[in-house]
VEXVEX-54171 format. One record per residue (C-alpha): residue number from 1; residue in three letters; x, y, z. Coordinates in nm, 3 decimals. Example, Ala and Ser with C-alpha at 12.3 -4.5 7.8 and 13.67 -1.06 7.14 Angstrom:
BEGIN
ROLO  vexba  fivo       xx       yy       zz
ROLO      1   ALA    1.230   -0.450    0.780
ROLO      2   SER    1.367   -0.106    0.714
//
This chain:
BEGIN
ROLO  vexba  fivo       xx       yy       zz
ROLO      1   UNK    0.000    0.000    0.000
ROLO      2   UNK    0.130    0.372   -0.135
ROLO      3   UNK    0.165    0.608    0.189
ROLO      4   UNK   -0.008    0.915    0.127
ROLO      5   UNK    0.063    1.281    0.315
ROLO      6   UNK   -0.162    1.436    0.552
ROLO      7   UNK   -0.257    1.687    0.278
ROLO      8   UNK   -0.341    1.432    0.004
ROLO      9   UNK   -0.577    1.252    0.279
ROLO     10   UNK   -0.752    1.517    0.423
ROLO     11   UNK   -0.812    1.676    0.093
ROLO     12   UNK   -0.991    1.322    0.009
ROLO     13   UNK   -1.363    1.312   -0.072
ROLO     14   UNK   -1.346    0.918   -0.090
ROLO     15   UNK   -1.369    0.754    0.231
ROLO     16   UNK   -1.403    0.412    0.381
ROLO     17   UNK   -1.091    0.311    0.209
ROLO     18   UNK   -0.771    0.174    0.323
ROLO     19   UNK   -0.484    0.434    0.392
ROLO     20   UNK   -0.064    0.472    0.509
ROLO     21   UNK    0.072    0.760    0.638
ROLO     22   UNK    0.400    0.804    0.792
ROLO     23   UNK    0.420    1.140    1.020
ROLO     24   UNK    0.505    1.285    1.359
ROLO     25   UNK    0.315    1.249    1.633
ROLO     26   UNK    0.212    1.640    1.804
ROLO     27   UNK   -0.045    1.469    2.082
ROLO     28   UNK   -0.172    1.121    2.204
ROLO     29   UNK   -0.478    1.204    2.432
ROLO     30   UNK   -0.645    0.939    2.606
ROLO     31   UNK   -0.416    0.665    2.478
ROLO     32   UNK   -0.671    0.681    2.222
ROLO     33   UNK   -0.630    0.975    1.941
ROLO     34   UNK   -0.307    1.042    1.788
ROLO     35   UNK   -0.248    1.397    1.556
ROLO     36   UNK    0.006    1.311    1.296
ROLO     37   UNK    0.184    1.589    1.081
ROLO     38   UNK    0.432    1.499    0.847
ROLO     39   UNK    0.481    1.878    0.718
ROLO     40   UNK    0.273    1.857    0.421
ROLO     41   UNK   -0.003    2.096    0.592
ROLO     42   UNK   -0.065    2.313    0.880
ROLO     43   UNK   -0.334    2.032    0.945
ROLO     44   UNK   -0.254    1.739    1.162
ROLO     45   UNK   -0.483    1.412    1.082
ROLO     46   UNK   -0.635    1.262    1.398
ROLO     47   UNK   -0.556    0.884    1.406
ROLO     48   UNK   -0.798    0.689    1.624
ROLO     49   UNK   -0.668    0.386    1.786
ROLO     50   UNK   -0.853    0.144    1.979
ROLO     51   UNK   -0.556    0.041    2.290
ROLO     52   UNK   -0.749   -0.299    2.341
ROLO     53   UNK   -0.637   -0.433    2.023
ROLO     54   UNK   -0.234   -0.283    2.075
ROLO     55   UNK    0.049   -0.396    2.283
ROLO     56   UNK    0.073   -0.134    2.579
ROLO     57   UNK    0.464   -0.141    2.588
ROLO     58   UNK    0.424   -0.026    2.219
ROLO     59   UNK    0.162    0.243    2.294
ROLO     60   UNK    0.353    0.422    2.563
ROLO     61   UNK    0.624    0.466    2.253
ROLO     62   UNK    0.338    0.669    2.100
ROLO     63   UNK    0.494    1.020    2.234
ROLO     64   UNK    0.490    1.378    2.123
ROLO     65   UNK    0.765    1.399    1.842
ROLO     66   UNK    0.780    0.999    1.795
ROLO     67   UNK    0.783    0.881    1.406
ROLO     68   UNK    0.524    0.635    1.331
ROLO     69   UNK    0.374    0.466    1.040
ROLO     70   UNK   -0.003    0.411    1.041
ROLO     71   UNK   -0.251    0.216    0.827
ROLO     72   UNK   -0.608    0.173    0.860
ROLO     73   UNK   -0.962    0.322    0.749
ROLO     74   UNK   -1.023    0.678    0.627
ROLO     75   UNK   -1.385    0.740    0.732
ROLO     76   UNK   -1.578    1.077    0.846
ROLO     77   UNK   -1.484    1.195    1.190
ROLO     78   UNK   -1.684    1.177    1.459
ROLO     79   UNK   -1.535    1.474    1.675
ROLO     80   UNK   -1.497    1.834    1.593
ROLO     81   UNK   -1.192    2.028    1.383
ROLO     82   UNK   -1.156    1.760    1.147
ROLO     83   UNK   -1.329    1.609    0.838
ROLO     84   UNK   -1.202    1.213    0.830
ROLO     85   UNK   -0.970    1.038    1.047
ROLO     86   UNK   -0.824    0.755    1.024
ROLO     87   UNK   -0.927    0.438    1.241
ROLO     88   UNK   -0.588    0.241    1.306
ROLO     89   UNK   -0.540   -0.157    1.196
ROLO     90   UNK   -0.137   -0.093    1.242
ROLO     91   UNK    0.095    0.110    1.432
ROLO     92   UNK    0.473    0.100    1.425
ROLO     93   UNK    0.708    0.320    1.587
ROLO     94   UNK    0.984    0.443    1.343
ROLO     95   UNK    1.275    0.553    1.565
ROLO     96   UNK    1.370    0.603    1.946
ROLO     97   UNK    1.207    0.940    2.132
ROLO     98   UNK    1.263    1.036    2.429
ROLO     99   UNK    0.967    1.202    2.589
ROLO    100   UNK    1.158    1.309    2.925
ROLO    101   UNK    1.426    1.557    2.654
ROLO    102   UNK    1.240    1.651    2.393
ROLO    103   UNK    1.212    1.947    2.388
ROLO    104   UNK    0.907    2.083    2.183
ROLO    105   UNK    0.625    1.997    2.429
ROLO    106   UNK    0.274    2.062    2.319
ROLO    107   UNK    0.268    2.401    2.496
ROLO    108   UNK    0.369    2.771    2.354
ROLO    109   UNK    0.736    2.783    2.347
ROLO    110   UNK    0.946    3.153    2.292
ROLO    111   UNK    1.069    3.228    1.962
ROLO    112   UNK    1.420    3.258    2.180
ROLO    113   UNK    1.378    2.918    2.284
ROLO    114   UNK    1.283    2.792    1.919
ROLO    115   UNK    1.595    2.921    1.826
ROLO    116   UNK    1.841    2.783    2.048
ROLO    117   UNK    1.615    2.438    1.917
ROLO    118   UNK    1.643    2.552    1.560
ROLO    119   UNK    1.694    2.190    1.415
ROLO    120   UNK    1.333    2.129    1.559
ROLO    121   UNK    1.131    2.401    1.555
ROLO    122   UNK    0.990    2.317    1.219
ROLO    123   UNK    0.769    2.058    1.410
ROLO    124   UNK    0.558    2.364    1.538
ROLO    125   UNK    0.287    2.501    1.335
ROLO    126   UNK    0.434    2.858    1.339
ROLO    127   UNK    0.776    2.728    1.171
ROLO    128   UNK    0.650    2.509    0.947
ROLO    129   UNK    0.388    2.782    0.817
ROLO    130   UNK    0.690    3.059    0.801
ROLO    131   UNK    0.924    2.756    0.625
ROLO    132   UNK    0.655    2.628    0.355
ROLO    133   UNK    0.565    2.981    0.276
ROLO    134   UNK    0.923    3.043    0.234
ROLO    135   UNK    0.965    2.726   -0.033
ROLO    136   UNK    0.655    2.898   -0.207
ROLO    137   UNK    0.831    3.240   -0.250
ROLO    138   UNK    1.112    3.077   -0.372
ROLO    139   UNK    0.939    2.936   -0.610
ROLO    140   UNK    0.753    3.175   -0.724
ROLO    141   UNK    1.046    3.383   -0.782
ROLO    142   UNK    1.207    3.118   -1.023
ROLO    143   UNK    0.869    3.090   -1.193
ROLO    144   UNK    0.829    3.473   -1.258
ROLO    145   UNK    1.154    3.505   -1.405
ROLO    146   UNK    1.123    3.196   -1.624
ROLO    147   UNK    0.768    3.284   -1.792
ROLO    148   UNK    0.901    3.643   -1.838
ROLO    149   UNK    1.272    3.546   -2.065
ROLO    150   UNK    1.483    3.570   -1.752
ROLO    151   UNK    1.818    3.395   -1.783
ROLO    152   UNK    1.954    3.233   -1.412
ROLO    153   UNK    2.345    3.294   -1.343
ROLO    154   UNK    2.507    3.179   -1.052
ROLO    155   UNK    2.729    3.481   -0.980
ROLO    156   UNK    3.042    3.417   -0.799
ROLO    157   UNK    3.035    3.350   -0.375
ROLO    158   UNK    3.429    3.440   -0.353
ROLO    159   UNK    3.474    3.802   -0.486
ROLO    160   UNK    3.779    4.033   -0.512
ROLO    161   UNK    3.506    4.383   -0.554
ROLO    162   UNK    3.331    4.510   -0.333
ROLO    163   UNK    2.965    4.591   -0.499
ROLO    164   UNK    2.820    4.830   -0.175
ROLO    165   UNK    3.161    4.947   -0.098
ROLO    166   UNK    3.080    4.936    0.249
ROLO    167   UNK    3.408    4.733    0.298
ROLO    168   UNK    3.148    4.483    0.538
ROLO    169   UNK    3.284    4.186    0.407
ROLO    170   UNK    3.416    3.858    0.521
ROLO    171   UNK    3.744    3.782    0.419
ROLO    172   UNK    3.812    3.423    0.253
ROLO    173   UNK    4.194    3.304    0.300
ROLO    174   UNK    4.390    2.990    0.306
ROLO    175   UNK    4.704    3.144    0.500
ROLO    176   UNK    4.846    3.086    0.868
ROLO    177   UNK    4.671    3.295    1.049
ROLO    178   UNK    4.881    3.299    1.347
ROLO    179   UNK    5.171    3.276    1.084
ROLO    180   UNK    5.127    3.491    0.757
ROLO    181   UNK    5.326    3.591    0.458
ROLO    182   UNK    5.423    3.929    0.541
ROLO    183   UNK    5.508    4.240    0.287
ROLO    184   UNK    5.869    4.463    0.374
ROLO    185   UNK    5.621    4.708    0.527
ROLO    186   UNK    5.445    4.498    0.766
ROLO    187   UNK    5.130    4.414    0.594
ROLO    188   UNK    5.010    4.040    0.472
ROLO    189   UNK    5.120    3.934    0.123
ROLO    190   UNK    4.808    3.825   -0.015
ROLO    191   UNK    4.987    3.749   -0.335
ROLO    192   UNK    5.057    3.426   -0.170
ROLO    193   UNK    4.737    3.336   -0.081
ROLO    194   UNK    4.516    3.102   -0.262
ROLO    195   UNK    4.367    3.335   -0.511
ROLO    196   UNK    4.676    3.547   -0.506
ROLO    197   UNK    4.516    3.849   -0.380
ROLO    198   UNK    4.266    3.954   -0.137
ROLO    199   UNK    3.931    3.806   -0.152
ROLO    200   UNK    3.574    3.800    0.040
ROLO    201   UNK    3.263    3.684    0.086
ROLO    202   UNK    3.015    3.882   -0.157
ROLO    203   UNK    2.788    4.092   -0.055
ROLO    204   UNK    2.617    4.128   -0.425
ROLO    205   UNK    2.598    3.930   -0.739
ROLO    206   UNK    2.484    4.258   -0.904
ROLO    207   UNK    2.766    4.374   -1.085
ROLO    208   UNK    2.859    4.035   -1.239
ROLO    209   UNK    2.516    3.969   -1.317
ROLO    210   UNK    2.560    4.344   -1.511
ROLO    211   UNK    2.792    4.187   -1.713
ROLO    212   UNK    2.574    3.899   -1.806
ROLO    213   UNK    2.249    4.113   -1.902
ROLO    214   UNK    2.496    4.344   -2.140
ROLO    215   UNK    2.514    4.001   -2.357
ROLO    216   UNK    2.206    3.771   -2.262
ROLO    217   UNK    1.949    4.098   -2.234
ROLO    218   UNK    1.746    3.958   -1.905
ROLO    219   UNK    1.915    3.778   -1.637
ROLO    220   UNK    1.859    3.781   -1.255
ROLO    221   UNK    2.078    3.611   -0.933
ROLO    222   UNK    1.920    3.453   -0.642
ROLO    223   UNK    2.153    3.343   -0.381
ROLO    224   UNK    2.351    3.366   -0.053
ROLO    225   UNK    2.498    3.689    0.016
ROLO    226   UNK    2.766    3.795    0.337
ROLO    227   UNK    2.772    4.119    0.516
ROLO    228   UNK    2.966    4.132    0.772
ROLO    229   UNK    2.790    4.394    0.976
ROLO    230   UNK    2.857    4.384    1.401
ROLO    231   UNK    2.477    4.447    1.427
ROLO    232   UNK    2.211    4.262    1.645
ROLO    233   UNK    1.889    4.406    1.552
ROLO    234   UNK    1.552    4.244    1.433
ROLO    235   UNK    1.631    4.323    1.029
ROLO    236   UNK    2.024    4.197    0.981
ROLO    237   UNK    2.167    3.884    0.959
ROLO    238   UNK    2.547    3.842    0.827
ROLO    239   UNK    2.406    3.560    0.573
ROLO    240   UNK    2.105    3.627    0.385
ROLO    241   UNK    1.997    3.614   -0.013
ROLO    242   UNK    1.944    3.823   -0.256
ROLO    243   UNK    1.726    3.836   -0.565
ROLO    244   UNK    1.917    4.108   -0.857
ROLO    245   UNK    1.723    4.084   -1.177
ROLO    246   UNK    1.948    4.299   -1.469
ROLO    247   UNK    1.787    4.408   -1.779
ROLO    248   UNK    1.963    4.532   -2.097
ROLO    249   UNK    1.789    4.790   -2.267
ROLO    250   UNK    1.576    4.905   -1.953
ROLO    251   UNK    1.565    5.274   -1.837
ROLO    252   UNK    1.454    5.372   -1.442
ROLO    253   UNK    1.059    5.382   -1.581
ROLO    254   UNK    1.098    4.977   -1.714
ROLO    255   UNK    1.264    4.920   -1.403
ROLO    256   UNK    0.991    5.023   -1.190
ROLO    257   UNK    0.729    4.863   -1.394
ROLO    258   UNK    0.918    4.521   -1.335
ROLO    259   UNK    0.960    4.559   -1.021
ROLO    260   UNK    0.612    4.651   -0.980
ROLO    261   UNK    0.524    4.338   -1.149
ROLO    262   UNK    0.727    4.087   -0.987
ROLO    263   UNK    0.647    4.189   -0.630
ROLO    264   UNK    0.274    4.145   -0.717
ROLO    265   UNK    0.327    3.845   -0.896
ROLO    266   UNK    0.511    3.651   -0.569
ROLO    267   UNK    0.288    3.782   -0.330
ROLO    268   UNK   -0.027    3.647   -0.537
ROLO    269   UNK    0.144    3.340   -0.568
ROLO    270   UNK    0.104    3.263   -0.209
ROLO    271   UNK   -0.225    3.404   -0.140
ROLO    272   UNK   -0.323    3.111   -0.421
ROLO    273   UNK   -0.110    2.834   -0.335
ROLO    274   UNK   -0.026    2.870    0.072
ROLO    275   UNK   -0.420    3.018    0.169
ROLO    276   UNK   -0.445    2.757    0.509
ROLO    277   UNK   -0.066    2.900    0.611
ROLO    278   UNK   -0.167    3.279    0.562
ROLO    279   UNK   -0.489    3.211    0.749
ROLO    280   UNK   -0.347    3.032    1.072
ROLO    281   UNK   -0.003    3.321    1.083
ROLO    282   UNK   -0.247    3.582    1.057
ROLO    283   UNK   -0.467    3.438    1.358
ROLO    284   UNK   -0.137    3.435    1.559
ROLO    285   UNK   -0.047    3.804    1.450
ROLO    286   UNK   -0.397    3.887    1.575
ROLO    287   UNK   -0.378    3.693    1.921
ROLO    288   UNK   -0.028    3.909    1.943
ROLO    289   UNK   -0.200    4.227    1.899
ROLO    290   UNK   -0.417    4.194    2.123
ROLO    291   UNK   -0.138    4.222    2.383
ROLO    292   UNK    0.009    4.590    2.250
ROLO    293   UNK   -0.176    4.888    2.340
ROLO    294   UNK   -0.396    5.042    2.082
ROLO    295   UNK   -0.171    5.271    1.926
ROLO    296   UNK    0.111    5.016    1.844
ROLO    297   UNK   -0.190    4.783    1.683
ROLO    298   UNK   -0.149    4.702    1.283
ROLO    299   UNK   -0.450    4.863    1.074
ROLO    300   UNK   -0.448    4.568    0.850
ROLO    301   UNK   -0.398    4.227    0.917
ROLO    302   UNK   -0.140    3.977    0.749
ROLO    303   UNK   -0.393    3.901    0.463
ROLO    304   UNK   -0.517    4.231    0.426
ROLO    305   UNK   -0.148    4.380    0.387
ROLO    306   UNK   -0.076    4.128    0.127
ROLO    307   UNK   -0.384    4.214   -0.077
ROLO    308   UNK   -0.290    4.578   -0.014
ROLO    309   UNK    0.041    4.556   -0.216
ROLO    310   UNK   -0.146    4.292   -0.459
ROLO    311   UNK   -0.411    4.511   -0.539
ROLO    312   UNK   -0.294    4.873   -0.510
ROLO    313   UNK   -0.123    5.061   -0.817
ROLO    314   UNK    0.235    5.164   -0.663
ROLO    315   UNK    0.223    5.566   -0.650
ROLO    316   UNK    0.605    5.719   -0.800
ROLO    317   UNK    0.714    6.024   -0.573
ROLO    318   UNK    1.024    6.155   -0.616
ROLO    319   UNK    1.264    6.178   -0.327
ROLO    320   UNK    1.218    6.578   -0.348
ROLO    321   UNK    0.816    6.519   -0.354
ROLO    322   UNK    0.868    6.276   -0.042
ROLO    323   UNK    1.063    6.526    0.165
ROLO    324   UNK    0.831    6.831    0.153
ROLO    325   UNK    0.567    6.587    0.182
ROLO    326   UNK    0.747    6.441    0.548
ROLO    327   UNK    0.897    6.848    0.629
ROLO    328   UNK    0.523    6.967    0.597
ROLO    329   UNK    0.328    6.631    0.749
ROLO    330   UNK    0.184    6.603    1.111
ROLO    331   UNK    0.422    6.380    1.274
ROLO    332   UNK    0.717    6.611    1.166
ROLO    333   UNK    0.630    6.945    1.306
ROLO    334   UNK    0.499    6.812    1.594
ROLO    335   UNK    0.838    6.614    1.655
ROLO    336   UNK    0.674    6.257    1.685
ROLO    337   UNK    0.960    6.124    1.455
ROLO    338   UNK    1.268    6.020    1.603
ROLO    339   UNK    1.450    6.141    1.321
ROLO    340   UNK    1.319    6.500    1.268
ROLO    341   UNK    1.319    6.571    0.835
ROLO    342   UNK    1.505    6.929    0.841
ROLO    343   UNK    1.616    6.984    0.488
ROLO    344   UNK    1.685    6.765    0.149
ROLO    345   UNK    1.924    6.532    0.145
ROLO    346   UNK    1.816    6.354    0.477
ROLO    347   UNK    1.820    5.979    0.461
ROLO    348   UNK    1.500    5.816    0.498
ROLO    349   UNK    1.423    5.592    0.790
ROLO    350   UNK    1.179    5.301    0.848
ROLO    351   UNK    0.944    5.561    1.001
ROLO    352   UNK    0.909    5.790    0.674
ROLO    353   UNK    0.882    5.500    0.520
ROLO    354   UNK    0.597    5.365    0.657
ROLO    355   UNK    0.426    5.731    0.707
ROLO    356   UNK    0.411    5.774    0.331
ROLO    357   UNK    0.249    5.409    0.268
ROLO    358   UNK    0.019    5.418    0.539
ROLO    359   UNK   -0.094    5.750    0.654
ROLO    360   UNK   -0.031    5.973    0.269
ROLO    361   UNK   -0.076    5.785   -0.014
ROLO    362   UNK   -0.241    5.480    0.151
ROLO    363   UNK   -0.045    5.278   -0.123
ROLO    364   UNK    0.244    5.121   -0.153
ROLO    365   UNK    0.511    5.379   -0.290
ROLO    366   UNK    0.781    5.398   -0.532
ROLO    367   UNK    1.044    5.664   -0.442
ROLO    368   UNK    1.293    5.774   -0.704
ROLO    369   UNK    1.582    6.001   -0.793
ROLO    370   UNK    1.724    5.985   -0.496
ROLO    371   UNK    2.024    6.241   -0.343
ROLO    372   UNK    2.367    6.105   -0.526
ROLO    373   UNK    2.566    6.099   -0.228
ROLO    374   UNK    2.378    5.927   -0.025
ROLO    375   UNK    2.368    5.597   -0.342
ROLO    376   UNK    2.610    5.412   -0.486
ROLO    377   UNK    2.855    5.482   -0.748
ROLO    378   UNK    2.736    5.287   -1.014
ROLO    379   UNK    2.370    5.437   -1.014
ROLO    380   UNK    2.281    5.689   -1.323
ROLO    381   UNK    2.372    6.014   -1.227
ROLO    382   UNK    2.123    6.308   -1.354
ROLO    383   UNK    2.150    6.652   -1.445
ROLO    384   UNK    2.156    6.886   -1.197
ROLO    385   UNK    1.796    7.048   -1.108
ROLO    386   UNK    1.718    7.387   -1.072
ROLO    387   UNK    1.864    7.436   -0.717
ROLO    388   UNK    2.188    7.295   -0.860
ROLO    389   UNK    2.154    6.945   -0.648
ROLO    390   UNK    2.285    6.629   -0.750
ROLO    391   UNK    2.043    6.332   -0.773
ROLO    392   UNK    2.080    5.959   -0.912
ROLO    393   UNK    1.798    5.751   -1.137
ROLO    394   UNK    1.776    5.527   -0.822
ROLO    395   UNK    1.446    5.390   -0.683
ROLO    396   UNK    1.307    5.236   -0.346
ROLO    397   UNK    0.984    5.038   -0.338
ROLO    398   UNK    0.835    5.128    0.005
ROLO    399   UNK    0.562    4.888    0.206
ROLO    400   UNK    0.309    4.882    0.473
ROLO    401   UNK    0.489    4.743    0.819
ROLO    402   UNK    0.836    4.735    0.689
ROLO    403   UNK    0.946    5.052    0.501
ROLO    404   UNK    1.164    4.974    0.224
ROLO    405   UNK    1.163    4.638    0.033
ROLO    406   UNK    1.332    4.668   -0.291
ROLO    407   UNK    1.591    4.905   -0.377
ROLO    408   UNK    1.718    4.933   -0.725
ROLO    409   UNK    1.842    5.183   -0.989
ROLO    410   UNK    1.946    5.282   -1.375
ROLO    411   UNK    2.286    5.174   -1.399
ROLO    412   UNK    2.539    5.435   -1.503
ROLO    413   UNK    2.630    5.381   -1.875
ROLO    414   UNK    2.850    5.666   -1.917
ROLO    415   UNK    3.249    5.574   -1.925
ROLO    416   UNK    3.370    5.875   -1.811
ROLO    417   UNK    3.096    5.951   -1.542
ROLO    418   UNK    3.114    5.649   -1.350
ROLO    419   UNK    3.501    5.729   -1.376
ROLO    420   UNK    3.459    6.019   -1.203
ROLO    421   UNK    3.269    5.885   -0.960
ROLO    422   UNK    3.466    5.616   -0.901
ROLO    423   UNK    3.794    5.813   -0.859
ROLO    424   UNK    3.581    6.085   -0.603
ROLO    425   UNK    3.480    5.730   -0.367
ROLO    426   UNK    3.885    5.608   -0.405
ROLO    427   UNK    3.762    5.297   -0.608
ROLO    428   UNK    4.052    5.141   -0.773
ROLO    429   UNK    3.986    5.110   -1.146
ROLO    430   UNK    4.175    4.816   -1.156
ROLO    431   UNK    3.986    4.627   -0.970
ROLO    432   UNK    3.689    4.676   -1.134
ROLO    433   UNK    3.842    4.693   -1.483
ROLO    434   UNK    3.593    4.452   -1.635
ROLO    435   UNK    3.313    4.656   -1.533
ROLO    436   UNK    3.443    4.953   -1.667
ROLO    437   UNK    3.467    4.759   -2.011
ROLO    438   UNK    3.090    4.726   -2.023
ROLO    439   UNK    3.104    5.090   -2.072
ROLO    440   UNK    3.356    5.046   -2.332
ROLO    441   UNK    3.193    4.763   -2.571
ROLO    442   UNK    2.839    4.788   -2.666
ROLO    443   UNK    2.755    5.025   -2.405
ROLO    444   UNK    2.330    5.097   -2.304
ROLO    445   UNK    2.091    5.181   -2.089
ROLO    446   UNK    2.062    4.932   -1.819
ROLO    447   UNK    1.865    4.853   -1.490
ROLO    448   UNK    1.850    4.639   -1.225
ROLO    449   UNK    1.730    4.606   -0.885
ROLO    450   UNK    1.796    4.398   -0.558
ROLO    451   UNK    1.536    4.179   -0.289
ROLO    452   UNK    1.653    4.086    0.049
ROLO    453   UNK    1.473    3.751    0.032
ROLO    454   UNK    1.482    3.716    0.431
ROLO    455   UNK    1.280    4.049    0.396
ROLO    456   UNK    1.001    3.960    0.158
ROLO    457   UNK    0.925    3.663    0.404
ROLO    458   UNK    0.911    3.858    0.705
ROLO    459   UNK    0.631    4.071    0.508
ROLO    460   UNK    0.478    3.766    0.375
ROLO    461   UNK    0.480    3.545    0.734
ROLO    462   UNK    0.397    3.878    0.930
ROLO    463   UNK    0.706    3.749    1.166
ROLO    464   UNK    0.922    4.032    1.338
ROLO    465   UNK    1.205    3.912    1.352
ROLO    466   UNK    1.448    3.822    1.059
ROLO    467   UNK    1.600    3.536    1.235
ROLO    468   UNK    1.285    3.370    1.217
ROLO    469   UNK    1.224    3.287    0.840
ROLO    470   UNK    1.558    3.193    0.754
ROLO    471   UNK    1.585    2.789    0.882
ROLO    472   UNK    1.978    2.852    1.008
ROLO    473   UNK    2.041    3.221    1.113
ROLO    474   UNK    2.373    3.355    1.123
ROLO    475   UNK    2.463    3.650    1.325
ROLO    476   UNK    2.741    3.800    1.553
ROLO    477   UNK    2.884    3.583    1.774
ROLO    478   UNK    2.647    3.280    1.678
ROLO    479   UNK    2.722    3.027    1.402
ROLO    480   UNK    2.522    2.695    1.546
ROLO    481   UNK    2.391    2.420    1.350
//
């Protein structure tokens, strides 16, 4: 007989049929009703065994986490909460469990505690919603850019640039460390290392993947990426992955309407395909609420801020727009903002952010042309306006609960600007030569933009804390599992 998954079973309209399912067991009440999940669904199937006809050294095996592989009848339940159950003919026990150790009891654990038991904490219903959503994303991402001419690369782990030049980076070396080659003036000859210079940990696929869309048109990266930033808050984590979609041909507008597109095109995805997830995350958000006092409450739910990025048009401010807008607003004058907006060129925090989507516009919101010194070199620089101030064809894509969520730009096409740049930030040309030849051979408009996966699951999960939705997080001073 073919074991089916919980899913497959409880999505059955044929009953009264023999079934096998293999799962773990979350309860045994009564010594007479088992739940089994096996991870296909936030469901559990209820397994109803009668002891009289089972060995009771075997039964008191039955224990919360256990493995076990059932057989028996699929016919309509009898109790509340579920549609069939099964009535058991067999039960064996997979594996050992110890019920005294293990440690995710049927009771509400601490996200803290779920991550010091990271290897387990899929067997809750939180984690495994948060993980299956996060498979679904992923997904979803590959399947956008496949249906819309994307070409994959896998750009390079190891780099010698460094794409933010934030200088964040982790270094990757094969020399003794206590022991090094050193140069005449002290400092380590990297020449003799394995690569024969210095190399890190990327924190970007973006400009390689540059390279790639000035010959294949439409490519995009999705991998891990390294920063390696001493910072312990809610949003950072020194491994996380990026999605960096490049497009030949594409000017700040195209870029805007793709990423439009794409964000609405994930985010549907999983309101389709992972509805009973959504529905029991968004229960726990509200339960959570509850606890904060009114004012910190969400306006919208987990579903309803989905829908409100799904079905919203995204409104286009310009950065100058945005500022008078946050100078002039409420919050501002009446200094409720921790960071006070005095004058242009102010860097945006979460809190403008958020103001703009949720209180202004009521929409999510694409800001663009953005001060130059405050973006990176590469990004199109623009003429000056009429106040003489320097802006870049950069854009942000702003939403509800979480501020910014994409950030991309019009690459700069221009040999000799991007030069200039380069020389006015002290990046050595020679160590981005071949980037600089792009602007020699066959040079175009070009666009691009970058996800911070880890992000676009906290919005989708409604979790707060990045270390949640990634299954292994890696931060200072902790590298377990």
């Amino acid at each position: 007989m073919t074991s089916k998954t919980v899913a497959q079973l409880l999505s059955q309209d044929e009953t009264l049929q023999d079934v096998s399912v293999k799962g773990w067991v979350r309860t045994f009440r009564a010594n007479r009703f088992i739940a089994l999940n096996d991870g296909s669904t936030i469901n559990n199937i209820q397994c109803v065994v009668d002891f009289e006809n089972f060995d009771e050294a075997l039964l008191k095996r039955v224990t919360t986490g256990a493995a076990i592989h059932v057989t028996g009848e699929l016919v309509e339940s009898q109790g509340k909460g579920q549609s069939v159950e099964i009535v058991v003919k067999t039960l064996e026990v997979l594996g050992d469990s110890d019920p005294e150790t293990y440690p995710i009891q049927p009771k509400k654990h601490s996200f803290e505690f779920l991550r010091e038991n990271a290897h387990l904490r899929t067997r809750t219903n939180t984690f495994s919603a948060v993980m299956r959503l996060r498979s679904s994303l992923s997904f979803a991402v590959h399947k956008y850019f496949n249906e819309n001419g994307f070409n994959y690369m896998h750009t390079p782990i190891i780099t010698g640039s460094d794409a933010e030049g934030a200088g964040e980076m982790f270094k990757v070396s094969n020399l003794d460390a206590k022991n090094p080659p050193l140069n005449e003036d002290g400092s380590v000859n990297y020449k003799e290392d394995f690569f024969g210079k210095e190399t890190n940990l990327t924190v970007s696929g973006q400009l390689e993947a540059e390279t790639y869309a000035m010959s294949l048109g439409k490519v995009y990266t999705f991998g891990p990426t390294f920063r390696a930033e001493n910072s312990n808050t809610t949003r950072h984590l020194a491994e996380f992955w990026m999605i960096e979609p490049e497009v030949a041909f594409m000017d700040l507008d195209g870029n805007m309407d793709l990423a439009e597109n794409f964000m609405k095109s994930v985010l549907s995805y999983v309101l389709e395909k992972n509805k009973e997830d959504l529905e029991f995350l968004e229960g726990r958000l509200l339960q959570e609420e509850k606890t904060k006092p009114q004012a910190e409450r969400s306006a919208m739910s987990l579903i309803e801020k989905i829908k409100f990025v799904v079905d919203n048009n995204f409104k286009r401010v310009s950065y100058t727009e945005a500022i008078d807008i946050l100078r002039n607003s409420k919050p501002n004058k009446k200094k409720k903002f921790n960071y006070i907006i005095e004058e242009w060129g102010a860097d945006l925090q979460s809190e403008h952010e958020r103001f703009l989507v949720e209180k202004h516009f009521k929409c999510p919101v694409i800001l663009f042309d953005y001060p130059a010194n405050i973006k990176a070199f590469y990004m199109r620089l623009n003429e000056p306006d009429h106040e003489g101030r320097e802006t870049v064809r950069a854009m942000d894509i702003l939403f509800p609960g979480i501020g910014e969520m994409v950030g991309g730009s019009q690459r700069e096409e221009r040999l000799d600007v991007l030069k200039e740049k380069m020389k006015a930030l002290d990046i050595d040309e020679k160590e981005l030569w071949w980037y600089l030849d792009l602007r020699k051979y066959g040079t175009a408009v070009h666009s691009g933009f970058g996800l911070g996966f880890e992000r676009l699951v906290m919005f989708a999960t409604g979790m707060g804390n990045i270390r949640d939705v990634i299954p292994y997080p890696r931060t200072p001073q902790n590298a377990e599992f």
